[in-house]
C-alpha positions in Angstrom: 4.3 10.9 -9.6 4.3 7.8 -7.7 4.7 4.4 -9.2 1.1 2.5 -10.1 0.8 0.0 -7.0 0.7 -2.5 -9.4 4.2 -2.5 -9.5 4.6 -3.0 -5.7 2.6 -6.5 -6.0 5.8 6.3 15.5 4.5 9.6 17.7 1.6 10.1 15.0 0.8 6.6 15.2 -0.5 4.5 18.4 1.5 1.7 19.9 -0.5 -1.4 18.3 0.7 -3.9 21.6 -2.9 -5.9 20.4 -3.5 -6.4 16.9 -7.3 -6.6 15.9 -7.3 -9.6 14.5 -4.1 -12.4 14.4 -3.9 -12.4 10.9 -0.8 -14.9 11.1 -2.5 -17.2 12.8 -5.2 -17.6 9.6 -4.5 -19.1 6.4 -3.6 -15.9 4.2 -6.9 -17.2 1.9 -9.3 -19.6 3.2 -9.6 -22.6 0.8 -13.3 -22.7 0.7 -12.8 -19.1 -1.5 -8.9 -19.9 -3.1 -10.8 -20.3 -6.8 -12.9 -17.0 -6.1 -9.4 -15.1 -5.1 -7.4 -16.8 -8.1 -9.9 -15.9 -10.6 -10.0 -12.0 -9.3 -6.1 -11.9 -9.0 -6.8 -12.8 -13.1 -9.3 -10.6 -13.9 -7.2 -7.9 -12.3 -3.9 -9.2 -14.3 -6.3 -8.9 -17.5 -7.2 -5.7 -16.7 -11.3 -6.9 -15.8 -11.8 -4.6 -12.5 -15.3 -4.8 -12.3 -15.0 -8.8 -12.3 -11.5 -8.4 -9.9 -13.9 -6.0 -7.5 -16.9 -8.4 -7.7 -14.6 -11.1 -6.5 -13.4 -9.7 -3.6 -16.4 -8.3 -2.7 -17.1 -11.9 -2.3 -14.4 -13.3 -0.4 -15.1 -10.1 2.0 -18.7 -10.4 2.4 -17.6 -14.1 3.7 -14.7 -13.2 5.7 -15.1 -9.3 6.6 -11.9 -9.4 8.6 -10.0 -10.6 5.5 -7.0 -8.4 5.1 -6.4 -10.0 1.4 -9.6 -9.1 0.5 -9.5 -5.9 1.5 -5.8 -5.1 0.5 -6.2 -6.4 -3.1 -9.9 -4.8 -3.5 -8.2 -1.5 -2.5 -5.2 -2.0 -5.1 -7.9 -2.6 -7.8 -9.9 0.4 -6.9 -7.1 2.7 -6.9 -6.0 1.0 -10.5 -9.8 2.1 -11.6 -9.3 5.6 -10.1 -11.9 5.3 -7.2 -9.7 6.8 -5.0 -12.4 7.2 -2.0 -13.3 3.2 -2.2 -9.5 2.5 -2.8 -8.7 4.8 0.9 -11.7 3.4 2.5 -10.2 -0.4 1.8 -6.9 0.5 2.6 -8.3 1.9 6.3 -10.0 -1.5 6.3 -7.0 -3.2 6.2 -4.7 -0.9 8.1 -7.6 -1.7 10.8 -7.4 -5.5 10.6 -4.0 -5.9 10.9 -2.4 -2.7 12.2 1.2 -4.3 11.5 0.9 -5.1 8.0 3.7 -2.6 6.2 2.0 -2.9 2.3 -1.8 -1.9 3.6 0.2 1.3 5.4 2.2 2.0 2.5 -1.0 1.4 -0.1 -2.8 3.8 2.1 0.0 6.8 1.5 -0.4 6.2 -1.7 -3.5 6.8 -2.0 -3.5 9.9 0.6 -0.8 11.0 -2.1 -3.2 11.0 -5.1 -5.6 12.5 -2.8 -3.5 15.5 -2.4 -3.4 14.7 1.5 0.6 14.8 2.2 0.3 15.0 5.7 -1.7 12.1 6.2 0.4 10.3 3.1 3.4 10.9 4.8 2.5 9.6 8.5 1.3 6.5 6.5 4.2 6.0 4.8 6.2 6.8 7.9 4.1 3.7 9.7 4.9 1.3 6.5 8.8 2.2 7.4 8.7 1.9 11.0 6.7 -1.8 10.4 9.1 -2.5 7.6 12.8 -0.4 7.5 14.4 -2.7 4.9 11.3 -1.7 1.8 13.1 0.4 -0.6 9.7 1.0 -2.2 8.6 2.7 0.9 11.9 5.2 1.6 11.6 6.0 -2.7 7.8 6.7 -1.8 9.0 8.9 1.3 11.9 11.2 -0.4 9.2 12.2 -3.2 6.9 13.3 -0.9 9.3 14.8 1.6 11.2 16.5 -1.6 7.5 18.0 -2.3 7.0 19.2 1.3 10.1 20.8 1.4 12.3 18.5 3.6 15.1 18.0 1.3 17.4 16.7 3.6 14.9 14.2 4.8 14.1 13.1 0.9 17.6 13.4 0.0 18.5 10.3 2.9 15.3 8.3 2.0 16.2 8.0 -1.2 20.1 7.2 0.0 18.9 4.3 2.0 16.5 3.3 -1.0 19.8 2.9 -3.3 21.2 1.2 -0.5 18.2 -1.1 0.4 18.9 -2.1 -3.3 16.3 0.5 -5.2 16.5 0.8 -9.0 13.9 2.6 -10.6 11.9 1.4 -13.4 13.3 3.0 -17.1 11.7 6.4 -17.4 10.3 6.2 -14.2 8.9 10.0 -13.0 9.6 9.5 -9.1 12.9 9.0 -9.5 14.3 11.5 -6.5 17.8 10.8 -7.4 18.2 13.3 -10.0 16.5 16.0 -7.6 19.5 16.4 -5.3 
């Protein structure tokens, strides 16, 4: 039901004071490995996985703290429907930079597919706290809250959504609107 992450190209959670690693303080892909990360973000635009996975295999196994390599590598495995690689990249990067709104909201998204709702929702609920103003994230929210029963909950999420400037994509399925 939820969008393909394609597209989108705190009491459960611990106070992060110290991040893992100072990701903002590194270049976001380290020129020595921009043409391997250029020619994965193709393969992955053509549709070439296996290539798109091979290449950021690469830029990882050079820089294992790289939250673009593991961020993108999760996207492509969730694309191919390898949902356990995709979650165990998404907790890779969730882990390397604890503040980074996308890797928390990728990693619901996969807990979704999973069938974990729980666990998607407290990610999605981190992506929200790190980032309030994503209208991707509070659409993301009301479905799930709608499925868990919290249809107030869902019904405000996807309020704020519209507000935050949300327009779902023509014949979109997790359109929450016309739930309420």
């Amino acid at each position: 039901m939820l969008c393909v992450l394609a597209c989108m190209l705190g009491a459960a959670f611990p106070a992060y004071a110290e991040e893992a690693v100072d990701v903002a303080s590194k270049p976001r892909v380290p020129v020595d490995v921009r043409s391997v990360a250029s020619r994965a973000s193709l393969d992955f635009a053509e549709g070439n996985f296996s290539a798109a996975v091979r290449g950021y295999r690469e830029i990882i196994k050079k820089y294992p703290d790289s939250l673009y390599g593991w961020s993108n590598l999760s996207v492509v495995y969730y694309q191919m429907k390898k949902l356990p690689e995709a979650l165990y990249s998404a907790k890779k990067a969730t882990e390397i930079s604890p503040r980074d709104a996308f890797s928390w909201s990728l990693l619901g998204i996969i807990y979704y597919q999973m069938k974990e709702p729980v666990k998607a929702t407290k990610a999605l609920e981190r992506a929200k706290q790190l980032d309030p103003a994503n209208p991707k994230t509070r659409d993301y929210l009301s479905i799930l809250y709608y499925e868990r029963g919290f249809k107030k909950k869902a019904k405000q999420e996807m309020a704020k959504a519209k507000e935050l400037g949300y327009q779902p994509s023509l014949g979109r399925s997790s359109d929450t609107s016309n739930m309420f």
